[in-house]
N, C-alpha and C positions, 0 to 999 in steps of 0.2 A: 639690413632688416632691423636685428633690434628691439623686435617688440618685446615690451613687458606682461606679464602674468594678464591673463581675462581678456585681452585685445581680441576682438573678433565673434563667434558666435559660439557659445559655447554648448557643446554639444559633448565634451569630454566628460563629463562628473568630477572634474576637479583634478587635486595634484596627484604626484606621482611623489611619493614618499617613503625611502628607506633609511631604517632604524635599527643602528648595532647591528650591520650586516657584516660579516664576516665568512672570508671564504679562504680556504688551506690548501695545498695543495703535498701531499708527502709530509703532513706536518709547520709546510713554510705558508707562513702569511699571504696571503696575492692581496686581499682586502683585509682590513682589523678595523673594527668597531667604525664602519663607516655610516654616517647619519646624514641625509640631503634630500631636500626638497624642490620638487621640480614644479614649480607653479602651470596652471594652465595659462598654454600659451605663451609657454617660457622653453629656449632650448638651452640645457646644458652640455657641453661638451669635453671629452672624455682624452685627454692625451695622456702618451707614451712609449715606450720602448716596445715590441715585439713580445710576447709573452710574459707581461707587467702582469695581468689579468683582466682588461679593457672587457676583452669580448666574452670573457666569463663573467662577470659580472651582467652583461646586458639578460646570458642564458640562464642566471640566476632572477632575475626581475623576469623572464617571458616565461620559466617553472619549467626548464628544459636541463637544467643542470644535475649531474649523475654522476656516478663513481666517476673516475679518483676522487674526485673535491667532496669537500666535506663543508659544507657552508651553515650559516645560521644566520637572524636576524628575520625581521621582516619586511615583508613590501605590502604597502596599501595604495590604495587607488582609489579617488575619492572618496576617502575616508574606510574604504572598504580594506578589512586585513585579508589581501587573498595570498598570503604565505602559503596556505597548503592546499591551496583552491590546482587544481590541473590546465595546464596553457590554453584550453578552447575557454575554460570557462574567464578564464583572468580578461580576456578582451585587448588585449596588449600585442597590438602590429610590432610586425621586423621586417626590414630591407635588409638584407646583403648587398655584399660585393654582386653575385649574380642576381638576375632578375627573377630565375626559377620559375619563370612562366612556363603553364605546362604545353609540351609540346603538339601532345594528342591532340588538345582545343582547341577553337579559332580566338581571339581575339575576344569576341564575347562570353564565348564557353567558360574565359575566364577569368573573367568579372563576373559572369553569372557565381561563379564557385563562389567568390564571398559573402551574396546577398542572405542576409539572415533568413531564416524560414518564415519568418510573420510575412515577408513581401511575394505573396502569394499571385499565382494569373500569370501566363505567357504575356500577357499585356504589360503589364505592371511590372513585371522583372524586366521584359526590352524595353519599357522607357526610363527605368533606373540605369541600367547598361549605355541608352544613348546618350543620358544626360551627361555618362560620366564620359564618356568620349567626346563630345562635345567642350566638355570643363576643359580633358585633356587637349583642346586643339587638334582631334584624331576622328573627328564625325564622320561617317562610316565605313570606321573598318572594325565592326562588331564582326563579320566574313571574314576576314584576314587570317591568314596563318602566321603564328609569332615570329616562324621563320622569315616571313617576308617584312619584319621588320627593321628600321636602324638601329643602334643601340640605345638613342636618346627615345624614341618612340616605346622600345622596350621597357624602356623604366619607368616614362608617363605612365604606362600599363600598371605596370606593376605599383606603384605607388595607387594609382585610382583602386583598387584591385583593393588593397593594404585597405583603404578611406571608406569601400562600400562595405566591409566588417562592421563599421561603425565603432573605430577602437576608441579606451579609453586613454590609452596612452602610446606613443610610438617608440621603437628603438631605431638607429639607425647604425649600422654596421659596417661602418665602410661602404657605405653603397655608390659614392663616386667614382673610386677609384678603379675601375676598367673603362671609364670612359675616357676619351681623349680630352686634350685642354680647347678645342674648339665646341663638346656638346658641356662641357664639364661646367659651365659658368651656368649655361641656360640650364640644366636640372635643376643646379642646387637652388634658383633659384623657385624654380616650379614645385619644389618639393617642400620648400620653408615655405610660402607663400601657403598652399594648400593645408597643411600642415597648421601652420601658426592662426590662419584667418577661420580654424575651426575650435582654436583653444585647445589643441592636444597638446600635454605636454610631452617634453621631447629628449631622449637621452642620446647623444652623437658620440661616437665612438670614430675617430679619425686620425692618422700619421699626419695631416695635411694642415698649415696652418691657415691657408685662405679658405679649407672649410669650415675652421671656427670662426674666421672672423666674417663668414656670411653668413652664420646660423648668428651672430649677434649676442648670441649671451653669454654667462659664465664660463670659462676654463679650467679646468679642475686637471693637474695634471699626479699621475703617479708616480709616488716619490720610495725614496727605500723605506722595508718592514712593511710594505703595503697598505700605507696613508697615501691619501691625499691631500692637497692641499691646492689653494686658487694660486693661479699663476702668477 
């Protein structure tokens, strides 16, 4: 993949920008004074050890981060400083490892869940719904029970789901990894793809070294004192 910064249709407001971020845990460092810019339409990726601080940092940039850690710095988003803005307002998607599609809904019940509220009409909301199943390769199963899903169609879900928010930037958190290596190549690739060709920039958080080298950009791996530094 590959792409650089603005490739695609930009629909994000720009980068994803953190400044003298810093995050503690007991006192100990996880992050110290870390400054990085994630261009639109740029994915950076995040390696390390198990409890370096990878996936608190992502909860620190989505405004979900809470005792113990003690963090500071800011994050902006197209230029926007929403450091102390609250996670609906910030606009910033996250995948997990699980897909967290809700069970109760069908298939469109939950995609309908992310459609902002200006996309007003029964009309209007199921043809935003079938479009996005459609994108996904999934054309009608707005009806479907997520149960009756495979685990790759689960994620197309979820990732479209993530896309009709209309985020400004995306996290991504290990969201491969419970797939097997036969759905594991076609996600990653449907998820940068959609992803990249909207200009969102991208923050990957992964153990997996073939998932850095399919999201195509930067490596940024965690080193001791809680720096980083490129690979």
């Amino acid at each position: 993949m590959g792409r650089g910064p603005g490739r695609g249709r930009d629909v994000s407001g720009g980068a994803l920008s953190l400044v003298g971020v810093r995050i503690a845990l007991a006192g100990r460092a996880l992050v110290d004074g870390l400054d990085l810019v994630v261009g639109a339409g740029e994915c950076v990726t995040l390696m390390g050890p198990s409890g370096c601080g990878k996936s608190t940092l992502l909860a620190y940039v989505a405004g979900s981060i809470g005792p113990p850690f003690a963090a500071a710095g800011r994050v902006l988003v197209g230029g926007d400083d929403v450091t102390a803005w609250p996670p609906e307002r910030r606009r910033i998607g996250i995948l997990f490892q699980d897909d967290l599609l809700f069970p109760h809904l069908s298939v469109g019940g939950n995609l309908a869940f992310a459609l902002h509220e200006r996309v007003r009409g029964r009309l209007e909301r199921r043809a935003r719904i079938d479009a996005a199943l459609a994108e996904a390769d999934l054309a009608g199963f707005a009806d479907r029970d997520p149960a009756t899903l495979s685990g790759g169609q689960r994620a197309r879900v979820a990732l479209m789901r993530t896309l009709l928010a209309e985020p400004r930037a995306l996290l991504l958190d290990e969201p491969f990894n419970k797939l097997d290596a036969q759905l594991r190549d076609g996600v990653r690739r449907f998820v940068f793809d959609h992803a990249l060709e909207r200009a969102i920039p991208i923050l990957l958080v992964t153990h997996d070294e073939a998932d850095a080298r399919a999201a195509g950009g930067r490596v940024l791996r965690f080193g001791d004192g809680g720096t980083l530094r490129d690979r």
